[in-house]
C-alpha angles and dihedrals in degrees: 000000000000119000106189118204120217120179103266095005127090107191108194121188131216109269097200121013127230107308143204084324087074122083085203147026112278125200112253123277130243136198126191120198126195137175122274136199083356098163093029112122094228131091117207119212076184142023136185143169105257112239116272098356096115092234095301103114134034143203122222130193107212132187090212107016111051122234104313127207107209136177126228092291097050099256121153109253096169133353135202106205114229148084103288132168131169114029131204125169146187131199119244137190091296087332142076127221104221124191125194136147122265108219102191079060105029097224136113106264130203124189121154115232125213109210107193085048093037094217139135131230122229105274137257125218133190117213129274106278132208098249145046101269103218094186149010136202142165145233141183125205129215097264082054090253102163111219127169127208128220132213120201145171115286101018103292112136129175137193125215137198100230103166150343127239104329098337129096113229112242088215112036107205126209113257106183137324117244126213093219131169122296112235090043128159120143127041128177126180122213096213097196095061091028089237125157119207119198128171123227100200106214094042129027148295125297140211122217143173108252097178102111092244095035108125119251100263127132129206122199122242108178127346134200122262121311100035093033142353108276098120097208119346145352112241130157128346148184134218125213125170100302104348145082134212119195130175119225085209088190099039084043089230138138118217123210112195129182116219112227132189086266113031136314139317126206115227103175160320129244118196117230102187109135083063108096090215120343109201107157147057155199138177130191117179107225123181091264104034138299139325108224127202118178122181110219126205105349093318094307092126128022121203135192133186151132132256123193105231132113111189106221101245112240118231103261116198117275101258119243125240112257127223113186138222128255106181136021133189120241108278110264129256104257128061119224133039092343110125110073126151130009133214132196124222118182117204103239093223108023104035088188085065101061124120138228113228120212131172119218105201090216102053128009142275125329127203118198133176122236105277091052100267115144105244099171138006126201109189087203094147132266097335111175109182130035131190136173139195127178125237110041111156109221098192099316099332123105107219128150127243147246117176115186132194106245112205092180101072095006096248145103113277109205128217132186123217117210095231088214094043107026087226116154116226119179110256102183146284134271120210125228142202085216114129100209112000120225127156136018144185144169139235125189108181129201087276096061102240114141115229119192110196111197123189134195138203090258089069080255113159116200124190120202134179115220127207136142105201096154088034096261110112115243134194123210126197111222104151144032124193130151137202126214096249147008107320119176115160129054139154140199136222105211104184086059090033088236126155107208097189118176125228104210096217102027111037142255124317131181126210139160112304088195110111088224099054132085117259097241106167123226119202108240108175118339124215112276150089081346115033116036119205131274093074087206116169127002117199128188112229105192132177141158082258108039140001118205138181115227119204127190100226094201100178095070094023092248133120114221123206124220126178104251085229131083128294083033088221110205117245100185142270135266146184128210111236142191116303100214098186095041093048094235137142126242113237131256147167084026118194111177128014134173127181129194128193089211109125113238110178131267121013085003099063100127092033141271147275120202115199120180114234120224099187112045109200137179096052113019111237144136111298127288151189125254136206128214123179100241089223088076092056087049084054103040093056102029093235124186 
């Protein structure tokens, strides 16, 4: 290898070529470095490509000089006085949002620049935190939530809600904390594949989620020897459409990477050692390849330059529509894995009275109102499903009715609703035979007789019959099916006496709901592009226009609509996402869902869908219900 020296020039040659990425052999690659802003009066702890500029102009973080806005050359266009270090941006609308860290108050700091007037928006500060923040970066979701991610001493790591579509929130909340690596500095999201990147210095580079109810999982992307090829440390990177470009500050090296379906690639190194210490970096994608700028040495020396590779970009999932929340019940009062499955029970005179119903399987049944607030509270034991259907006669009183899955003991736990207060009162308990208990679901045909249908882990189907003639609630078996694995939640549809009943792995499946008919199963929707196991809740949406079957998809965090006729004609999937305004999480990891048309006033005009929520965000608490207007859903998908 030859590295020839000009006088302001530094000409560095590919190490390694393009490996085993490549399908055939590529000509070497070269990078050439010059100096940049070399007689400018300023010194950049950071530096970065402004948004949309096309390379042309560039934003700087400076200790003494402020966050500077400079053209090709490196002269100051605008200034913002103050003490700054580390820099992300976003273009939006005309104008970019731009994050750093304020070093005079030690807080992450937002303000949006406007570049043709050269101005500077009042800035935004997030509060004081308990640790020294390292690092800082954005991202922005696919419903243009603005969120930005901090890196702090001894791997904690937060992430904020800092703004919605092109505005900057006056008050960021706290979304979630985030274990995240010691020895971290740098962080980058690509927002198209919600992916978080975070250096561990004295290891490697690390994938994240970045998406607000993503689970807290890494990836590697690239580790030091032996377990990779990084010589000596992992310090900034950049992030361009299906590559990655990371400094070895210590090994003075610059890593290329490909991004594959599964994991990453490397394509080459690219020695830096006539740099005296390389620690920043900044890519811009041009047509025929990318704008480089790397800080050297503190700021001490700035560097600009082109490479000629274009990382081929990797497929990324078409992203779902998002309806949002508007309401969502108290958390509930046990941490962990507790909320499970909603009910809906609609008051038969005053529609804005009636209750949602939620197990916590640790503790018992919840009743809220209709703006979320705990109303009641029965510690009965680890109930999972709940259903309800109006009209059971105990003795010779009406009352509605609530029947639970009792883990605990493996039975149905009863409940009677007072028609005129909506207040739960326990009505009794049915054996089973169940081994361990887990869904259930009732069916009220035109006769008026109540079914309750229980299923277990084993694919076990059991059939009861409820009544209550003396006043004490009975259960009688009238019907055994099985499924060949776990099944939970299930649905009927009483006007057309059909039993939709979810198999968590396989799919969904209807079959005869009357007690006298043979359990033939009907394929509904399998698991697949569409539907992600596990196959969670199933709700009946019914109107005089439309019926529909609702699914929690829980392996890609969705709920997918079929009509609840043949041929179940898909309709189409969403997500819930995060309500900005209303300061509510999006849902994740659902269990149980239900869903009623009833209108019941208000944003519920057209009726109501309750997901639970598995991930419970902004801020972090026990898990909770939410609830969506069902005319969002209508309109989201354009249903008939």
């Amino acid at each position: 290898m030859m590295i020839s020296v000009l006088p302001k020039t530094l000409c560095l040659t590919l190490l390694s070529g393009l490996m085993a990425v490549a399908a055939q052999a590529s000509p070497p690659l070269d990078l050439t470095l010059t100096r940049w802003a070399e007689n400018e009066p300023f010194k950049a702890q950071s530096l970065a490509f402004l948004p949309g500029s096309e390379g042309t102009q560039r934003l700087a973080a400076s200790i003494k000089n402020g966050l500077l806005l400079l053209d090709e050359q490196g002269l100051q266009r605008a200034q913002l006085p103050g003490s700054f270090q580390g820099l992300d941006s976003r273009a939006s609308g005309s104008q970019v949002l731009v994050a750093t860290l304020d070093n005079a108050r030690q807080q992450a700091m937002l303000t949006r620049l406007d570049a043709d007037r050269r101005g500077w928006s009042k800035p935004v500060y997030l509060p004081v935190r308990d640790y020294s923040v390292a690092g800082l970066c954005l991202y922005r979701d696919e419903a243009r939530n603005l969120f930005v991610f901090l890196i702090g001493e001894e791997g904690k790591g937060e992430q904020w809600l800092v703004g919605a579509g092109d505005q900057l929130s006056d008050a960021p909340r706290l979304v979630r904390n985030l274990p995240l690596p010691p020895n971290a500095e740098f962080c980058q999201v690509d927002d198209a594949a919600h992916q978080l990147y975070v250096n561990e210095q004295n290891l490697g580079w690390w994938t994240y989620p970045a998406h607000p109810e993503a689970d807290v999982v890494r990836q590697p992307v690239a580790l030091r020897e032996p377990f990779g090829e990084i010589k000596q440390a992992a310090g900034a990177m950049a992030i361009v459409p299906g590559g990655l470009l990371a400094l070895d500050p210590k090994g003075k090296a610059l890593h290329l990477y490909q991004q594959q379906a599964q994991g990453w690639t490397p394509v080459g190194e690219l020695s830096l050692m006539n740099l005296k210490k390389p620690e920043g970096l900044s890519v811009n994608q041009g047509k025929s390849g990318l704008q480089l700028l790397v800080n050297d040495n503190d700021g001490e020396r700035l560097y600009q330059g082109a490479l000629g590779w274009t990382p081929t970009p990797v497929a990324t999932p078409a992203a779902l529509p998002v309806v949002l929340p508007t309401a969502q019940t108290q958390p509930v009062a046990r941490q962990g894995d507790a909320a499970d499955d909603p009910a809906i029970w609609v008051h038969p005179q005053k529609p804005a009275l009636s209750r949602v119903l939620g197990t916590n399987k640790k503790q018992g049944l919840l009743a809220y109102d209709l703006k979320g607030k705990q109303l009641q509270s029965l510690p009965v034991g680890r109930l999972n499903n709940v259903d309800v259907r109006p009209g059971f006669m105990m003795g010779k009183r009406k009352v509605d009715l609530a029947v639970a899955s009792n883990r605990d003991r493996n039975s149905l736990s009863l409940f009677s609703i007072d028609r005129s207060t909506g207040e739960l009162r326990e009505a009794g308990e049915i054996p089973t035979p169940l081994a361990e208990i887990y869904g259930v679901c009732l069916f009220k045909p035109a006769s008026g007789e109540l079914y309750a249908f229980a299923n277990g882990k084993d694919g076990s189907f059991l059939q009861y019959r409820l009544s209550a003639p003396d006043g004490k609630a009975q259960g009688e078996l009238v019907r055994r099916f099985k499924v060949e694995t776990q099944p939970e939640g299930c649905v009927a549809d009483d006007q057309r006496q059909r039993l939709f009943l979810g198999e968590e792995d396989v799919g969904v499946w209807e079959v005869d709901a009357r007690a006298d008919q043979p359990a033939t199963l009907s394929s509904v929707i399998k698991v697949g592009d569409v539907l992600h196991a596990d196959v969670e809740g199933l709700a009946f949406y019914q109107s005089e226009q439309h019926d529909y079957l609702v699914i929690s998809s829980q392996g890609n965090d969705s709920y997918v609509v079929v009509d609840a006729e043949p041929p179940y004609a898909l309709r189409g999937a969403f997500r819930v996402g995060l309500n900005a305004r209303a300061g509510i999480d999006g849902t994740s990891e659902t269990d149980g869902i239900e869903v009623t048309s009833t209108p019941l006033g208000g944003a519920w005009s057209r009726g109501m869908l309750v997901v639970q929520d598995g991930r419970k965000r902004m801020p972090e608490q026990a898990q909770n219900f939410k609830f969506v207007p069902w005319a969002d859903v209508v309109k989201t998908l354009s249903l008939p």
